[in-house]
C-alpha positions in Angstrom: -10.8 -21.7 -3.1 -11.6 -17.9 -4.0 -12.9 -17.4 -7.0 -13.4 -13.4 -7.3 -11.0 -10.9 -5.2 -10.9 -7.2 -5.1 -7.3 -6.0 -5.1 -7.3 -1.9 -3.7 -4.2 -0.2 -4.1 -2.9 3.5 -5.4 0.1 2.2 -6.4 -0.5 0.5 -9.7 2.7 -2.0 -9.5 1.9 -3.3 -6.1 -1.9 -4.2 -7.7 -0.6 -5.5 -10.4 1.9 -7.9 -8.4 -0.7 -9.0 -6.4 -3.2 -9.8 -9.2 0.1 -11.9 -10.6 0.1 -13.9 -7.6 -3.2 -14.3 -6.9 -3.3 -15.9 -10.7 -0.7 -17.7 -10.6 -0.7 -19.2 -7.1 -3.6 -19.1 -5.6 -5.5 -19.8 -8.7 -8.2 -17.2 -8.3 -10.7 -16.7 -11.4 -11.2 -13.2 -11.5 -9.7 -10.6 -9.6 -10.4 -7.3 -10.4 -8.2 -3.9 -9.3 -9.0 -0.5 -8.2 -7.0 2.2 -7.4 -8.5 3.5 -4.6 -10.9 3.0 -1.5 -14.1 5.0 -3.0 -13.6 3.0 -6.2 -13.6 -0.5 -4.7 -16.8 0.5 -2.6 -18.5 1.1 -5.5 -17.4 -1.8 -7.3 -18.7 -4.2 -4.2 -21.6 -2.1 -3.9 -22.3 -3.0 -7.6 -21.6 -6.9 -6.8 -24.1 -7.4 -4.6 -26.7 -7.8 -7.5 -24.1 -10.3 -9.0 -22.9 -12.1 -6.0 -19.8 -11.1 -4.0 -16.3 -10.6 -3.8 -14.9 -13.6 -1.5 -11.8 -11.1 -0.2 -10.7 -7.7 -1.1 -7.2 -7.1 -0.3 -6.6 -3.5 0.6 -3.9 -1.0 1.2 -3.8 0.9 4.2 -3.5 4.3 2.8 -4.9 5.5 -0.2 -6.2 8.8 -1.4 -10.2 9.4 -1.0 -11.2 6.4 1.6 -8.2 4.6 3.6 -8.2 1.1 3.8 -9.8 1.0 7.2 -13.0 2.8 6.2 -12.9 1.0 3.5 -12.9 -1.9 5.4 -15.6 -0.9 8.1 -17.8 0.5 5.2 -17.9 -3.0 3.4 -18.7 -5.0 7.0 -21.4 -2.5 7.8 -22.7 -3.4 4.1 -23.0 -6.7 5.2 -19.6 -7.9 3.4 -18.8 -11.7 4.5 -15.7 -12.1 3.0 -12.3 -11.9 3.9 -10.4 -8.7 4.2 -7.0 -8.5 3.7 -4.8 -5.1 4.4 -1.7 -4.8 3.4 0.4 -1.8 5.1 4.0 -0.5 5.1 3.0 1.5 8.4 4.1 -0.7 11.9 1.6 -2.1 14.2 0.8 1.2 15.9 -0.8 2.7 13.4 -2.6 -0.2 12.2 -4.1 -0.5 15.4 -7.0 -3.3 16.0 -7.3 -4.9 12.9 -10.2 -7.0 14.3 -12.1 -3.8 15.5 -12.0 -2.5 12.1 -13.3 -6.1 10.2 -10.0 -7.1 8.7 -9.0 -10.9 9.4 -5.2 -10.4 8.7 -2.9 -7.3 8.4 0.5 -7.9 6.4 3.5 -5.6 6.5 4.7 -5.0 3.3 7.3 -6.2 1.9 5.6 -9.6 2.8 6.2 -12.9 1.0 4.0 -14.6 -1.7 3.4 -17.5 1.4 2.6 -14.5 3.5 -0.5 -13.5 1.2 -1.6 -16.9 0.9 -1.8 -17.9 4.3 -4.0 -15.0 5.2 -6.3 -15.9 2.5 -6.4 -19.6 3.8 -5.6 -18.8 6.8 
């Protein structure tokens, strides 16, 4: 079970559903938000004297640092977790996922089942 998840998203209602689910059905502990890419780098970069994030679930695009940065920023920081990234955009543009560190892309709108399997997937 995940205990502490990092939920990255500009649009404040889609964080705030996904911290809702992640409460309520998947029983995480803590999960903290942030509303972009820079700001959830930081906040990981500041965990690592605390212990670590066990997934961040992203958004594709935000403003400052897109999801996939994001994403290959936090594996080159030696990030172990899973990464989650949640897009709107079709397949093409997501490209790889696998090249870029992220175990599961889902296409939003997905289901609550949808989330949870990728985190226990």
């Amino acid at each position: 079970m995940f205990k502490n998840i990092l939920v990255v998203d500009d649009d404040a209602s889609i964080r705030d559903l996904v911290v809702l689910i992640l409460h309520d059905f998947a029983g995480c502990e803590r999960v903290d938000m942030a509303p972009d890419g820079m700001t959830a780098l930081e906040m990981v970069t500041a965990k690592f004297a605390h212990g670590m994030y066990d997934a961040v679930v992203t958004d594709l695009d935000m403003p400052q640092l897109s999801g996939e940065i994001l994403a290959m920023r936090l594996r080159e920081m030696g990030f172990k977790g899973r990464i989650i990234m949640m897009t709107g955009h079709n397949e093409r543009r997501t490209g790889n996922p696998k090249s870029l560190g992220v175990d599961v892309v889902l296409h939003k709108p997905f289901k609550i089942e949808d989330l949870l399997a990728a985190l226990y997937g």
